[in-house]
C-alpha positions in Angstrom: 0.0 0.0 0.0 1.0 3.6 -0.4 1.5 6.2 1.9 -2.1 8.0 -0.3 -3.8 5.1 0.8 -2.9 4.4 4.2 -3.5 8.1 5.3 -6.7 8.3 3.8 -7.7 4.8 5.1 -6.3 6.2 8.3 -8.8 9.8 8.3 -11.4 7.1 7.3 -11.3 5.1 10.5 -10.5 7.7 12.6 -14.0 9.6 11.5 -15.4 6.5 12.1 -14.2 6.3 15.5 -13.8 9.9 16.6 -17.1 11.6 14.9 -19.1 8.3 13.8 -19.3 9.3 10.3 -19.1 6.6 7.3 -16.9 8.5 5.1 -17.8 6.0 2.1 -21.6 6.1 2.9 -21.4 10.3 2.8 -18.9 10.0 -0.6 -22.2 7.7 -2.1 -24.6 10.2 -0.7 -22.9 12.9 -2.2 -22.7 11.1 -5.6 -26.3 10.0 -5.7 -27.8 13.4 -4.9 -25.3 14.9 -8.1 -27.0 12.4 -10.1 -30.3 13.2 -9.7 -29.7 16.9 -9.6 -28.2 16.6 -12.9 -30.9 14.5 -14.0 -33.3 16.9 -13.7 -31.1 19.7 -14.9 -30.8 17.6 -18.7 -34.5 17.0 -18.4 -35.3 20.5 -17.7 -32.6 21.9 -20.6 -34.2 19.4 -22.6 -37.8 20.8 -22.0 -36.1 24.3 -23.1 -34.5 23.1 -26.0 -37.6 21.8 -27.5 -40.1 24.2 -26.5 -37.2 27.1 -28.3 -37.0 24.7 -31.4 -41.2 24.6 -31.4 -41.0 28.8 -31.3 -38.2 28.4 -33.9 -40.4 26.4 -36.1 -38.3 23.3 -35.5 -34.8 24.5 -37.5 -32.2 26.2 -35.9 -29.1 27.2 -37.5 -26.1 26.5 -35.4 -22.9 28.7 -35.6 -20.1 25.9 -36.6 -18.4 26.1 -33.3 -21.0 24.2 -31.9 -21.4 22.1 -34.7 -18.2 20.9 -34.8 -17.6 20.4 -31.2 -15.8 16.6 -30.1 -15.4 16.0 -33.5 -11.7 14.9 -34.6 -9.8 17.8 -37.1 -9.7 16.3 -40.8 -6.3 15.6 -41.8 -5.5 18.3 -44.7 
């Protein structure tokens, strides 16, 4: 083990000892509650999107900086 792991296994115990907190059960807590929060975030964006693309008439013209976003450069 490395000396990373064995001090944070060490802060682990010793808030499970010292203050009775489940470090690993809060870190899940966290995560879960981002999830969801997210979740509802896209779904809400989503709602947006479609209702702007209804007012729109259903085409939108997008500048090509978004269009071309996480694709890979052509070779030229």
């Amino acid at each position: 083990m490395g000396r990373l792991a064995m001090d944070r296994d060490r802060m682990k115990y010793l808030l499970r000892e010292v203050l009775g907190v489940d470090v690993d059960e809060v870190v899940k807590q966290v995560v879960a509650t981002i999830a969801v929060e997210r979740a509802k975030q896209a779904q809400k964006h989503s709602k947006d999107w479609k209702r702007y693309m209804g007012s729109e008439g259903g085409i939108v013209i997008l500048p090509s900086r978004v269009t071309q976003l996480g694709r890979k450069e052509s070779e030229k």
